[in-house]
C-alpha atoms as a printed R data frame, in Angstrom:
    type eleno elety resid chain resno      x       y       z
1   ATOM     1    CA   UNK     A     1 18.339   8.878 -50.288
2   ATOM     2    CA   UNK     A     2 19.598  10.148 -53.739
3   ATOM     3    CA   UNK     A     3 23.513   9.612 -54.453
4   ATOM     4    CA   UNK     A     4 24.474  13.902 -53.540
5   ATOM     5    CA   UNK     A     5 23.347  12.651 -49.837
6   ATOM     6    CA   UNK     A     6 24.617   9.684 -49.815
7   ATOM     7    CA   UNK     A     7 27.596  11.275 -50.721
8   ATOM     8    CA   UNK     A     8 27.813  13.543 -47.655
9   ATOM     9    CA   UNK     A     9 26.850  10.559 -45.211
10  ATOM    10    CA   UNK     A    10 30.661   9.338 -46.795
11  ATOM    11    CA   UNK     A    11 32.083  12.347 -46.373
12  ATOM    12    CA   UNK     A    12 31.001  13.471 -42.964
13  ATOM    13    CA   UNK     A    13 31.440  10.032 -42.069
14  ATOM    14    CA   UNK     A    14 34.685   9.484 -42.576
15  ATOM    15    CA   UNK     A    15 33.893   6.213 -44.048
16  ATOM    16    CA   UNK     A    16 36.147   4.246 -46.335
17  ATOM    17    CA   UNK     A    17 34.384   4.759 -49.923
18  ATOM    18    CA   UNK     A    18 35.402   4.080 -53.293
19  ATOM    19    CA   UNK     A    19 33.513   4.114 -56.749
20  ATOM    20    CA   UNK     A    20 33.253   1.140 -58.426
21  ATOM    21    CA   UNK     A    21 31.781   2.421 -61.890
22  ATOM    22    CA   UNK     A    22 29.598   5.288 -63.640
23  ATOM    23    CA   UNK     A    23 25.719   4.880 -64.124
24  ATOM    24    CA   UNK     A    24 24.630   5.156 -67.299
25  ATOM    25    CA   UNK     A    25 24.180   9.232 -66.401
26  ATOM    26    CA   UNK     A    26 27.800   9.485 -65.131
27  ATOM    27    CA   UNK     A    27 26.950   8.930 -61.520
28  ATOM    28    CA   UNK     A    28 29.640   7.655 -59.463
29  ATOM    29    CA   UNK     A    29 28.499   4.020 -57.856
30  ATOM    30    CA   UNK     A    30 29.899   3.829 -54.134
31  ATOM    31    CA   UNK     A    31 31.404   1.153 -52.217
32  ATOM    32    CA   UNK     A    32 32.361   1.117 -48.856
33  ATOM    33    CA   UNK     A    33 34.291  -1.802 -47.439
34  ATOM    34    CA   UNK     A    34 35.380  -2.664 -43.999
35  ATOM    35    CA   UNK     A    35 38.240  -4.689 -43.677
36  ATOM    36    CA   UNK     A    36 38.960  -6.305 -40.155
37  ATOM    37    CA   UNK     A    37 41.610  -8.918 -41.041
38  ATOM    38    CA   UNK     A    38 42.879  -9.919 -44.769
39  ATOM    39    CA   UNK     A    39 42.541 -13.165 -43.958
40  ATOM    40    CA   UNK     A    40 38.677 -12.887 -43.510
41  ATOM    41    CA   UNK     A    41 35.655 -13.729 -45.597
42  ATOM    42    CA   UNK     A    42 34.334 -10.941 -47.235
43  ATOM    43    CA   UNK     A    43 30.145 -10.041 -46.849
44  ATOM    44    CA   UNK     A    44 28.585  -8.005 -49.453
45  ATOM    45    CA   UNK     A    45 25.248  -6.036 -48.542
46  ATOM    46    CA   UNK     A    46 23.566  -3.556 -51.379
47  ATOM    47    CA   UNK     A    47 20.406  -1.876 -52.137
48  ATOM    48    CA   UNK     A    48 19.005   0.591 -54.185
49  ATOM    49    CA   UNK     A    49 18.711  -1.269 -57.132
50  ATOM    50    CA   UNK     A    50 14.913  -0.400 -58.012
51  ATOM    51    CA   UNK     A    51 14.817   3.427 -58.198
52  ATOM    52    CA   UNK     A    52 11.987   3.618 -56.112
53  ATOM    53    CA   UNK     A    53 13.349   1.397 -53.550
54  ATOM    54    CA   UNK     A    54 16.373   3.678 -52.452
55  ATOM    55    CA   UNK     A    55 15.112   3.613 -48.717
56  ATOM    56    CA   UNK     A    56 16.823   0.363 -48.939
57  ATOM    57    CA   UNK     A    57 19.628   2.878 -48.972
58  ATOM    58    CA   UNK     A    58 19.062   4.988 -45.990
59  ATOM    59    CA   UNK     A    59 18.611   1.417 -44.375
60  ATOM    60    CA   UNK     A    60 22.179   0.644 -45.042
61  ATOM    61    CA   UNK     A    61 23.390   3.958 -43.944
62  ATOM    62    CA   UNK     A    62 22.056   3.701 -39.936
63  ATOM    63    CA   UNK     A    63 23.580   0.082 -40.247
64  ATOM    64    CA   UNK     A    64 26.688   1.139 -41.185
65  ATOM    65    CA   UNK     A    65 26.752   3.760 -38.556
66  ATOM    66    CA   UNK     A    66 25.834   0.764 -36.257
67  ATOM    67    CA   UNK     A    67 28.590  -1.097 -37.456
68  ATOM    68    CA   UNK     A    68 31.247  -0.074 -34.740
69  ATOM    69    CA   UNK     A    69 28.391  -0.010 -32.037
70  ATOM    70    CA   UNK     A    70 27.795  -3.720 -32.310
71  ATOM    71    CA   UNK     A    71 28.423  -5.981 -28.838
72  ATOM    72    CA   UNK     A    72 29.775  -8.826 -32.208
73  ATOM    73    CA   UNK     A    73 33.579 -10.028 -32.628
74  ATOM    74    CA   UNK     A    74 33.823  -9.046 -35.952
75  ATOM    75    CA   UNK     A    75 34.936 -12.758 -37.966
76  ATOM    76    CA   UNK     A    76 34.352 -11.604 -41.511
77  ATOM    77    CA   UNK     A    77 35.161  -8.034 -43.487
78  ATOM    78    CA   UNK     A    78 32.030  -6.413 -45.111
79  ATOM    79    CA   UNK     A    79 31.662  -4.406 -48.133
80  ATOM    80    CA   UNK     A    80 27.911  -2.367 -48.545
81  ATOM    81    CA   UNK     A    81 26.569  -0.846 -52.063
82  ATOM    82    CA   UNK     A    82 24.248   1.387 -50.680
83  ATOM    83    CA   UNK     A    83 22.996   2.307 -53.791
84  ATOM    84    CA   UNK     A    84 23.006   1.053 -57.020
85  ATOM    85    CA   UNK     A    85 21.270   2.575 -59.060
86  ATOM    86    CA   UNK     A    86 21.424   6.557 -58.444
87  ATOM    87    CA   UNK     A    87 19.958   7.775 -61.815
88  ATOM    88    CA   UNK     A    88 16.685   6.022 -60.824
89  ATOM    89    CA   UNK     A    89 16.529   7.323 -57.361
90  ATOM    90    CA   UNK     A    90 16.965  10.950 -58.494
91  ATOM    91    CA   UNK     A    91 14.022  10.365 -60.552
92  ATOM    92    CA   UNK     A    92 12.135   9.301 -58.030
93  ATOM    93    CA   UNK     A    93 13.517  11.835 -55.632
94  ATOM    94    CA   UNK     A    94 13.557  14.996 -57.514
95  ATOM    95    CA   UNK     A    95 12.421  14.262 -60.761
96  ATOM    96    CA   UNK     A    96 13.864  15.116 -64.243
97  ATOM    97    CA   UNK     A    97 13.770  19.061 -64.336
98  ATOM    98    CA   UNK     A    98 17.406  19.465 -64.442
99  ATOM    99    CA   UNK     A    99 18.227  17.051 -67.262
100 ATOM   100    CA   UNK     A   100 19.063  17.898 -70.595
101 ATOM   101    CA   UNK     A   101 15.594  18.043 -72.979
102 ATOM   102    CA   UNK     A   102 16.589  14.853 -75.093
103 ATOM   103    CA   UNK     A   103 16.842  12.663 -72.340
104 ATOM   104    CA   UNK     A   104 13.978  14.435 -70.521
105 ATOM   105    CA   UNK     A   105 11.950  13.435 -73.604
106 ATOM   106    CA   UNK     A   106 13.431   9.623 -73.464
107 ATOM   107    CA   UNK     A   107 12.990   9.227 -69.823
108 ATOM   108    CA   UNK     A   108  8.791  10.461 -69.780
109 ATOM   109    CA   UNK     A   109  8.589   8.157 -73.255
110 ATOM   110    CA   UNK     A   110  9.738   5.174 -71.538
111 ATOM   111    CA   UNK     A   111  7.943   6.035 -68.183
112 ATOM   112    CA   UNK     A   112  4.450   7.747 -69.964
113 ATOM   113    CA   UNK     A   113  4.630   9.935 -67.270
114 ATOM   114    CA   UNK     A   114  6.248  12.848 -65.861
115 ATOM   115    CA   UNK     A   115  5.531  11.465 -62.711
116 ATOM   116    CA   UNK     A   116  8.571   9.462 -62.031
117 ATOM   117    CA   UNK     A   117  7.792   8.407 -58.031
118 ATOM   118    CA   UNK     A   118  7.196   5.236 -58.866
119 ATOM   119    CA   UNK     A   119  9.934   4.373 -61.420
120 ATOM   120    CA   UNK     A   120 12.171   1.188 -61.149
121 ATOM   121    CA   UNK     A   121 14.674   1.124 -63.890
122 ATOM   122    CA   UNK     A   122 17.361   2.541 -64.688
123 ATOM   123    CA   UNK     A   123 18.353   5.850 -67.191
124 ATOM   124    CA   UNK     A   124 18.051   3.197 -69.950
125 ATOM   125    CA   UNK     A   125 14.686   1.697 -68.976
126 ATOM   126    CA   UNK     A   126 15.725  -1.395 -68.295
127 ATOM   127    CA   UNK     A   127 15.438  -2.969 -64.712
128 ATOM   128    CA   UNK     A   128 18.717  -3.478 -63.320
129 ATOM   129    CA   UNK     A   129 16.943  -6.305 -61.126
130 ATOM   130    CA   UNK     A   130 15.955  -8.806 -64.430
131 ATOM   131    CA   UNK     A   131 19.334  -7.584 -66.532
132 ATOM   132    CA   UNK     A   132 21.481 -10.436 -64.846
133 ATOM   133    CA   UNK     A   133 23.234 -13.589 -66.434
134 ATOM   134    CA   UNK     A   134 20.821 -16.168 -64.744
135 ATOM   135    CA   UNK     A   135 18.184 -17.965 -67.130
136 ATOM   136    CA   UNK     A   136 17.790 -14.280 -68.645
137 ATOM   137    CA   UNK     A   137 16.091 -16.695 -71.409
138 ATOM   138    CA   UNK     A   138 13.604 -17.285 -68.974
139 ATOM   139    CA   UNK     A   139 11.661 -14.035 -68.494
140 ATOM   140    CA   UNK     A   140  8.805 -13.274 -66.395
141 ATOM   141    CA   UNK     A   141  7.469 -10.104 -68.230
142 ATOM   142    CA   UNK     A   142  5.925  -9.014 -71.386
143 ATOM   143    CA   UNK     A   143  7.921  -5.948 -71.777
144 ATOM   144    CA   UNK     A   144 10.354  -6.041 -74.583
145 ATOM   145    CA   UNK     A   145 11.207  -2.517 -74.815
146 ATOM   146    CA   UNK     A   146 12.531   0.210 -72.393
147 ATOM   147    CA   UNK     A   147 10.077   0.874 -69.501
148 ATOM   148    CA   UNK     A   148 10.047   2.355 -66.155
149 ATOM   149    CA   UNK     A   149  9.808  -1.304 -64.681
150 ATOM   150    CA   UNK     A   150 10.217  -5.463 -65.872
151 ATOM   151    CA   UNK     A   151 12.370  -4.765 -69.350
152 ATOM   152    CA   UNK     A   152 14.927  -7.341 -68.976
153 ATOM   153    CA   UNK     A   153 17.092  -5.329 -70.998
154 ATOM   154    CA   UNK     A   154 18.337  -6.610 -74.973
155 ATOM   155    CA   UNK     A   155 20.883  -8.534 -73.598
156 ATOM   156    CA   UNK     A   156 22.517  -9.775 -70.649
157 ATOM   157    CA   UNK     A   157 24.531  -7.496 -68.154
158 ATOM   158    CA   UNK     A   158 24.330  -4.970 -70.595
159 ATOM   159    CA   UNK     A   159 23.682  -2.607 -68.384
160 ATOM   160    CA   UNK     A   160 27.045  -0.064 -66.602
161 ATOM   161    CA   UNK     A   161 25.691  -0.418 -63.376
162 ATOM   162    CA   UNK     A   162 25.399  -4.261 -63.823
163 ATOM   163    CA   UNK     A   163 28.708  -4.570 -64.859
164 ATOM   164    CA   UNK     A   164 30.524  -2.549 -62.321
165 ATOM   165    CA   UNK     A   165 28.373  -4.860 -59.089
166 ATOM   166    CA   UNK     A   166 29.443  -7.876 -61.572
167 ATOM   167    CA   UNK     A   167 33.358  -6.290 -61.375
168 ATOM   168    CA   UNK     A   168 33.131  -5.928 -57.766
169 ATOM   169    CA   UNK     A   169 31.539  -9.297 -56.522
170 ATOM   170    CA   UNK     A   170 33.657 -11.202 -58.238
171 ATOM   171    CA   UNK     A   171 37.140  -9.318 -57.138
172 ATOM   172    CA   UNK     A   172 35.333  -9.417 -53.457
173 ATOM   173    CA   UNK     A   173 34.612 -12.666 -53.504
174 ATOM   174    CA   UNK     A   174 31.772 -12.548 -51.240
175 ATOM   175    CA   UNK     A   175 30.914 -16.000 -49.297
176 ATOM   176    CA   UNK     A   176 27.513 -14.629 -49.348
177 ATOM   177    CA   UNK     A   177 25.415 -11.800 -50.465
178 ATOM   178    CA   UNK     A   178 22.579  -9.409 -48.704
179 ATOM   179    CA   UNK     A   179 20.201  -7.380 -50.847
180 ATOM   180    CA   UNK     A   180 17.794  -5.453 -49.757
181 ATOM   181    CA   UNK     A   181 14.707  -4.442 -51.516
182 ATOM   182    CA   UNK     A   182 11.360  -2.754 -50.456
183 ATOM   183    CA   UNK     A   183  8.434  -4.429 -50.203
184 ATOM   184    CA   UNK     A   184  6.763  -7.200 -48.671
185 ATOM   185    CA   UNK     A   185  8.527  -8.228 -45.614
186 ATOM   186    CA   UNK     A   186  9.912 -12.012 -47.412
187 ATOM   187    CA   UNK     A   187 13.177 -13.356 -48.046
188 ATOM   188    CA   UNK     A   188 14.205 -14.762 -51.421
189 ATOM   189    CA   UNK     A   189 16.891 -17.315 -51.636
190 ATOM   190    CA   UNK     A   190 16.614 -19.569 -54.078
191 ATOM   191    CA   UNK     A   191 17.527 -20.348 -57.482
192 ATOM   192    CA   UNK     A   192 18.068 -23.946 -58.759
193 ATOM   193    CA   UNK     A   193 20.896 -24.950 -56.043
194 ATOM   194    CA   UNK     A   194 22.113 -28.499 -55.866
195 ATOM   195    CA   UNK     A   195 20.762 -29.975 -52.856
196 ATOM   196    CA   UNK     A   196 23.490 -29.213 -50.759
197 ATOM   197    CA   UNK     A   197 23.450 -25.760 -51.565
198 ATOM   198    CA   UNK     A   198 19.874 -25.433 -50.612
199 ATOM   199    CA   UNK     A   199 20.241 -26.951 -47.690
200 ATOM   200    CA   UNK     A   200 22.714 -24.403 -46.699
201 ATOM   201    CA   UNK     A   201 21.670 -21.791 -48.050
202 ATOM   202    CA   UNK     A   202 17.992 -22.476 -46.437
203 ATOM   203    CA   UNK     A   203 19.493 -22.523 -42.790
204 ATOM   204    CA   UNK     A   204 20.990 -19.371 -43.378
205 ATOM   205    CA   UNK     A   205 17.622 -17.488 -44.614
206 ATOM   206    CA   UNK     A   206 16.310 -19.050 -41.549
207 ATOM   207    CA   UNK     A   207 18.480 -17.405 -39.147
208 ATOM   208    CA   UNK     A   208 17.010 -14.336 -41.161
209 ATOM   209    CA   UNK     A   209 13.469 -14.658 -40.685
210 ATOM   210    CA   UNK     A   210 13.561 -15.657 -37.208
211 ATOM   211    CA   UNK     A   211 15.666 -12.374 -36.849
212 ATOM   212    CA   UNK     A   212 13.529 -10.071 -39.044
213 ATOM   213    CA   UNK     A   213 10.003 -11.832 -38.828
214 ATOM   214    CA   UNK     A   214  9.917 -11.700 -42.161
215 ATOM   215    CA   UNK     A   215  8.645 -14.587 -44.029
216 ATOM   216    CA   UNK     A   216 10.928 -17.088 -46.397
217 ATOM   217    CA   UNK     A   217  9.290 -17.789 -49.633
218 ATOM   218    CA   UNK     A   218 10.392 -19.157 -52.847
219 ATOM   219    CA   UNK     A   219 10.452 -17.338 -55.991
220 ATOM   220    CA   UNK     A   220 12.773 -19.300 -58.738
221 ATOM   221    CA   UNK     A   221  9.817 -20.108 -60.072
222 ATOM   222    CA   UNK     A   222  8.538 -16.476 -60.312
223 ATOM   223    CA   UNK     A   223 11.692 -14.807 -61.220
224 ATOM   224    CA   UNK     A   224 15.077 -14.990 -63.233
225 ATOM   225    CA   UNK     A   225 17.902 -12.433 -64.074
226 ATOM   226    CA   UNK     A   226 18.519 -11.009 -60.828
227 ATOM   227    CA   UNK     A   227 21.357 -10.515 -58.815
228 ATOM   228    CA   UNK     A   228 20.474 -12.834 -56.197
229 ATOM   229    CA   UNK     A   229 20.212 -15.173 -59.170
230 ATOM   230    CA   UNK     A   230 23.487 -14.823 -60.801
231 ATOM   231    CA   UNK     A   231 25.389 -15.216 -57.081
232 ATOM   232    CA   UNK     A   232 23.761 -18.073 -56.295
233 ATOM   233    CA   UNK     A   233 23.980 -19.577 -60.009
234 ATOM   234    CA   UNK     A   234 27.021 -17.998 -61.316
235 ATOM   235    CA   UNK     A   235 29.199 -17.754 -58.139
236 ATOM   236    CA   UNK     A   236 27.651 -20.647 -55.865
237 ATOM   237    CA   UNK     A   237 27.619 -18.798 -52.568
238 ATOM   238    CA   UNK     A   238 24.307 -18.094 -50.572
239 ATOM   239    CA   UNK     A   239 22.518 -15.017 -51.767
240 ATOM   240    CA   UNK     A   240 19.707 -13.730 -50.061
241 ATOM   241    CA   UNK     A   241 17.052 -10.706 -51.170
242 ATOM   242    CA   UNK     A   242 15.766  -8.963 -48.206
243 ATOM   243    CA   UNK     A   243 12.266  -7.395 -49.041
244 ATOM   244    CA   UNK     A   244 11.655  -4.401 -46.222
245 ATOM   245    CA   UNK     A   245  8.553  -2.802 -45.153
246 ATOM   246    CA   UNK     A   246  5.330  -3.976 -44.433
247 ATOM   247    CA   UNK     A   247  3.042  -4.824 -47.716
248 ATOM   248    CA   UNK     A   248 -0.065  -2.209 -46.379
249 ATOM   249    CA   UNK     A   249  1.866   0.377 -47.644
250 ATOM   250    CA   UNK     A   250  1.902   1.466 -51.634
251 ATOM   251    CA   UNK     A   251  4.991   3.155 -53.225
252 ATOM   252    CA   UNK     A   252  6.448   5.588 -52.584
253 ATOM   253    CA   UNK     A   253  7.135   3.823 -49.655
254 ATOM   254    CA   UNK     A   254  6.721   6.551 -47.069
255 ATOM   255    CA   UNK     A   255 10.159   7.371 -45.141
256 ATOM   256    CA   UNK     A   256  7.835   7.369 -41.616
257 ATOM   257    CA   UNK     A   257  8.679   3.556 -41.396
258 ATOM   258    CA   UNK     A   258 12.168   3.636 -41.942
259 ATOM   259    CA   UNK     A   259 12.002   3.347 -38.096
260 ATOM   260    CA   UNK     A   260 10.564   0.198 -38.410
261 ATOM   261    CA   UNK     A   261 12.433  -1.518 -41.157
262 ATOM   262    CA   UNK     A   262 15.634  -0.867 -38.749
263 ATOM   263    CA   UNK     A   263 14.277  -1.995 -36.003
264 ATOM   264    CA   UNK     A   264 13.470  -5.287 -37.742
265 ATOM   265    CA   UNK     A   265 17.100  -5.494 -39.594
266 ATOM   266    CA   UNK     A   266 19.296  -4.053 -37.278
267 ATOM   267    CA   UNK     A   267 20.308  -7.457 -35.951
268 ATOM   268    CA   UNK     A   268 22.350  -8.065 -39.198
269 ATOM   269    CA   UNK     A   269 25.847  -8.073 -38.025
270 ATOM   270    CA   UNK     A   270 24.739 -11.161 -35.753
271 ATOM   271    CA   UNK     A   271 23.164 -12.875 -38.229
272 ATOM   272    CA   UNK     A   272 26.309 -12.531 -40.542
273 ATOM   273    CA   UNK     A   273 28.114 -13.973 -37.951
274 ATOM   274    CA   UNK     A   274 26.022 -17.269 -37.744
275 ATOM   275    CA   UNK     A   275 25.844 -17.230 -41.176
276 ATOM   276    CA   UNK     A   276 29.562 -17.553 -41.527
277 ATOM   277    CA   UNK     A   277 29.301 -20.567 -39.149
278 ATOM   278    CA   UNK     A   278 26.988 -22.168 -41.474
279 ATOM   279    CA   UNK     A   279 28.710 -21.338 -44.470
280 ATOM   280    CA   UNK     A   280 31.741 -23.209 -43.388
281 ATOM   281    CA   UNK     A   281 30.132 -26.044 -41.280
282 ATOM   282    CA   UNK     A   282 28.928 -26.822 -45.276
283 ATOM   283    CA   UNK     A   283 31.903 -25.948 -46.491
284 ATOM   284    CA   UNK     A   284 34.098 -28.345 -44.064
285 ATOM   285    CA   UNK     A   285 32.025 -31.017 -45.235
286 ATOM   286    CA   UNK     A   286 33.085 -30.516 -48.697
């Protein structure tokens, strides 16, 4: 899904959207919260930030239009991002005909293609998934320049569409994060806790993977700068990243499965719910 449809889903929804900032082409970045009670914990759920992820978006979109079906007393308000990073999925989508020749002639420099289907970055090059405040010293990549995936970017959150999620998590104030990514079926939550934190924050991806089937594995070792990073690090709340669809299938991840991947994840509202009971069970404890 490319941000012109996601778009109409908003629209013909009815649904509560704002933008939250401009991609570095100018694309608005949605948000669209649901809020029960103000005195609620807010949940924030986003995806599309690898271009060629942005079925994570479509995901989001049939759980949102679950999100009023659910048999769940709703004890927290929830905000979703369905996509981050729209320049990158119109590459991957519809390519780059319709852009203006100098950045045509950027874009297939930093990708060496003009096949963009399996880009990850952003307009820039950089991956919006490294570009985070969170041991961004500590990189896991040998790029160093603009590429279509693992540049880290020059600096930290340099990046628009970093800094308007950065903007909105921290006015949100999320007591936890979901972020969903395609592919591998695993969940990621991790990322130097204290041991309290971990333990907290490990009962809560286990109410995940006994959901989803999807296996829990530990990548702080592997990986630094992402947004699942910086919430955990930065914010201190639980942060998980949610990798969809079976690992048999290459990218482009074909949209067949999309069946699948909901049928697997459409039990999040539930698990939000006993997520928010572990949150403050910890959180009582002090």
């Amino acid at each position: 899904m490319n941000n012109v449809s996601l778009k109409r889903f908003i629209v013909e929804n009815k649904l509560p959207a704002i933008s939250i900032g401009k991609s570095v082409l100018n694309q608005d970045i949605y948000a669209i919260k649901f809020e029960f009670n103000p005195s609620f914990r807010w949940v924030l759920v986003t995806g599309g930030i690898h271009a060629r992820e942005h079925l994570s978006t479509d995901l989001i979109c049939l759980l949102i239009k679950d999100l009023f079906k659910q048999d769940i007393k709703f004890e927290y308000n929830i905000a979703f991002v369905p996509l981050i990073n729209p320049d990158g999925a119109e590459f991957c989508i519809n390519g780059i005909l319709n852009l203006d020749e100098k950045i045509k002639e950027q874009l297939i420099k930093i990708n060496h293609s003009d096949d963009f289907s399996l880009y990850k970055a952003n307009a820039n090059g950089v991956d919006l998934n490294n570009n985070w405040d969170a041991k961004f010293e500590t990189k896991y990549t040998t790029k160093n320049s603009p590429s279509s995936q693992g540049f880290y970017g020059y600096f930290p959150m340099s990046e628009p569409e970093v800094k308007a999620l950065a903007k909105f998590t921290k006015n949100l104030q999320p007591f936890i994060t979901i972020n969903y990514h395609l592919k591998g079926e695993e969940i990621y939550f991790d990322f130097f806790q204290d041991k309290k934190s971990f333990c907290r924050d490990f009962e809560i991806a286990k109410i995940f993977s006994n959901s989803t089937g999807y296996k829990i594995v530990s990548t702080q070792e592997k990986s630094s700068g992402g947004f699942k990073d910086w919430c955990v690090s930065n914010l201190k709340i639980p942060s998980l990243t949610i990798e969809l669809g079976d690992d048999k299938f290459s990218h482009p991840f074909p949209y067949s499965e999309l069946d699948n991947i909901y049928n697997k994840n459409k039990n999040l509202f539930k698990c939000l719910s006993k997520s928010l009971k572990i949150y403050e069970k910890y959180n009582y404890i002090g």
